[in-house]
C-alpha positions in Angstrom: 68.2 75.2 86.1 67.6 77.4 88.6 64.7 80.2 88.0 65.6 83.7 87.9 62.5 85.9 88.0 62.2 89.7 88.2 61.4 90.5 91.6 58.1 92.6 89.8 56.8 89.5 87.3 53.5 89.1 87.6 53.8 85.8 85.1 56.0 82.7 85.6 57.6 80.6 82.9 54.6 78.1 83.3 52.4 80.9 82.0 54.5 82.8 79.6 54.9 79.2 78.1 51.2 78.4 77.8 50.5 82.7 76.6 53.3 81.5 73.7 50.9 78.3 73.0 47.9 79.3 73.3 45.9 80.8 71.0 43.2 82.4 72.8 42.6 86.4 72.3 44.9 88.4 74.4 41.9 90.1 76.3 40.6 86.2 77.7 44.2 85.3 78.5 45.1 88.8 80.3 41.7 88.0 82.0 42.1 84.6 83.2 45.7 85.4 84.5 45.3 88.3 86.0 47.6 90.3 83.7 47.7 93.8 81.5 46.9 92.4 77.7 50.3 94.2 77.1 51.9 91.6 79.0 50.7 88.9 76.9 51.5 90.4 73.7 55.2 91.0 75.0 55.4 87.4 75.8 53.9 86.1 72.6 56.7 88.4 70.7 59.4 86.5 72.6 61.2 83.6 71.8 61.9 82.7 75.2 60.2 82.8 79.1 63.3 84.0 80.5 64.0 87.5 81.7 65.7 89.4 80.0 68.4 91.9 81.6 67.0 95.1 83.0 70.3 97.1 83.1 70.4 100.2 81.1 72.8 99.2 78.1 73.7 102.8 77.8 74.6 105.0 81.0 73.6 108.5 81.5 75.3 111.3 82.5 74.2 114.1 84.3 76.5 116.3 84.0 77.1 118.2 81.0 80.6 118.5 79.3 81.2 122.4 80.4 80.4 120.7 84.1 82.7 117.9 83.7 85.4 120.0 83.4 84.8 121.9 86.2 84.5 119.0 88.5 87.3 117.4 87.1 89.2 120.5 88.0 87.7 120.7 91.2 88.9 117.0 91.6 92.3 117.7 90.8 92.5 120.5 92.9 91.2 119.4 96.3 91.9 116.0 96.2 88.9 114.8 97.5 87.3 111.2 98.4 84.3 110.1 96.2 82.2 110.3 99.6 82.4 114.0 100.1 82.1 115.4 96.6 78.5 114.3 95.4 77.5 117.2 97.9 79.7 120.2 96.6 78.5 119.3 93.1 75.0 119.4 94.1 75.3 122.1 95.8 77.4 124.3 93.1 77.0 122.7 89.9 73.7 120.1 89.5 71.1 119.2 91.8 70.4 116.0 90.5 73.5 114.2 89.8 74.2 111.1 92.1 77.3 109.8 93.6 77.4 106.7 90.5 77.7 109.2 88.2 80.3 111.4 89.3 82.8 108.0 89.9 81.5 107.4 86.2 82.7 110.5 84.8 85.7 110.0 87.2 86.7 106.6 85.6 85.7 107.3 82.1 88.7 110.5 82.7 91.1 108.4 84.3 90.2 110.7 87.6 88.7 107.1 89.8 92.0 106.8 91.9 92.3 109.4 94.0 96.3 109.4 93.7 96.1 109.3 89.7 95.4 113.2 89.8 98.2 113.6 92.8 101.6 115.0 91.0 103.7 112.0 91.1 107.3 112.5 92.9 110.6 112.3 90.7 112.3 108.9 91.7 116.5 109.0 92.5 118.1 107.1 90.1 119.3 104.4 91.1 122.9 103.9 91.2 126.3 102.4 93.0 127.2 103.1 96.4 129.3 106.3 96.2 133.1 106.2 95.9 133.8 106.1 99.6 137.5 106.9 100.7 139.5 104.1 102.6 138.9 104.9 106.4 135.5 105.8 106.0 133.6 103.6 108.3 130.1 102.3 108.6 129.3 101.4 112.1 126.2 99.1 113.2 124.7 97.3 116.4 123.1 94.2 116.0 120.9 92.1 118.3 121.6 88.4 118.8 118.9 86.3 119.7 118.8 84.8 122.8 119.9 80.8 122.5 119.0 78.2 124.7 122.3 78.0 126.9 122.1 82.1 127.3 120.9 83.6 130.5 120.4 87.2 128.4 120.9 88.6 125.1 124.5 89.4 123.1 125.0 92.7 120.5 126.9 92.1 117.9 128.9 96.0 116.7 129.8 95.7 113.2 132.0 97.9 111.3 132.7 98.5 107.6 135.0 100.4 105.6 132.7 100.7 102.2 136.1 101.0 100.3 138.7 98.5 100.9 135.3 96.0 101.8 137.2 95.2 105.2 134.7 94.3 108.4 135.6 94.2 111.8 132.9 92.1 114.1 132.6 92.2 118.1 130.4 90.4 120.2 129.3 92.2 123.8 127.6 91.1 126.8 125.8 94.9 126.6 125.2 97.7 124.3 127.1 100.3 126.6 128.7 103.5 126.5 132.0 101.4 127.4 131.8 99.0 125.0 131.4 101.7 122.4 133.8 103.9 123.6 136.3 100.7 123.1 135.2 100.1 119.8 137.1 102.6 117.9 140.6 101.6 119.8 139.6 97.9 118.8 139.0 98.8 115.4 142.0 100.7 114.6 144.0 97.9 116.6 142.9 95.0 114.2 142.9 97.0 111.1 145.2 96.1 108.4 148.0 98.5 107.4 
């Protein structure tokens, strides 16, 4: 098992093993090792030789509650990134509160993303496609890929009438003003009666 020290241990788990053993008074041991005597009575209290976690199991806050709501409103209000804020609340509301704790108080409020506090945008309903009268055409241009025996590209004009679900297809050499003035005359020519 690989060893995971604190990068400040002045013992290993060689010695905190023999400290647990031994039975010499703290003072010799502390002595001989090089180490505080408070150091061998923590390590004679343990169970273990392994380190135990140095992260705070409670995190602190250093902004009161009255300031919490004022930054959240400021959040809110300005809209801005977690980069430029620390500053402003230095400046205006505590000196000593660091970036980690404002996206802590940000989180803990719901306030982390900065679109949660943006007003969100009503959504259309979604529905059918509108009762479209019979004549009322949809017309589109398509590009068709060039195949192998081509020497250039074809456009495929498209027509649709939304209501009686008929569709008229034409393929051109070009997408011209000719071709789509003859279009229409086309259309009307093949539609059905």
């Amino acid at each position: 098992m690989p060893i995971s020290l604190h990068k400040q241990a002045t013992t290993t788990p060689g010695i905190r093993t023999a400290i647990q053993a031994g039975t010499d008074p703290a003072w010799m041991v502390a002595e001989r090792d090089g180490i505080s005597e408070q150091t061998v009575w923590t390590w004679r209290g343990r169970d273990g030789v392994h380190d135990r976690s140095h992260t705070p199991h409670r995190l602190q806050t250093a902004l009161p509650p009255r300031r919490r709501r004022r930054w959240r409103a400021l959040r809110k209000a300005l809209l801005l990134p977690l980069d430029e804020p620390p500053a402003v609340v230095r400046e205006f509301l505590s000196p000593h509160v660091s970036r980690s704790g404002l996206d802590r108080c940000l989180r803990r409020h719901g306030l982390g993303n900065l679109r949660a506090p943006k007003p969100k945008a009503s959504k259309p309903a979604h529905g059918s496609f509108k009762a479209d009268d019979p004549g009322d055409l949809h017309i589109d241009i398509k590009y068709l890929p060039r195949m192998a025996d081509e020497d250039r590209r074809r456009h495929l004009f498209v027509a649709i009438d939304r209501a009686a679900r008929w569709v008229f297809v034409r393929i051109c050499p070009a997408q011209s003003a000719a071709n789509a003035r003859r279009l229409p005359h086309a259309i009307s020519s093949a539609r059905p009666r």
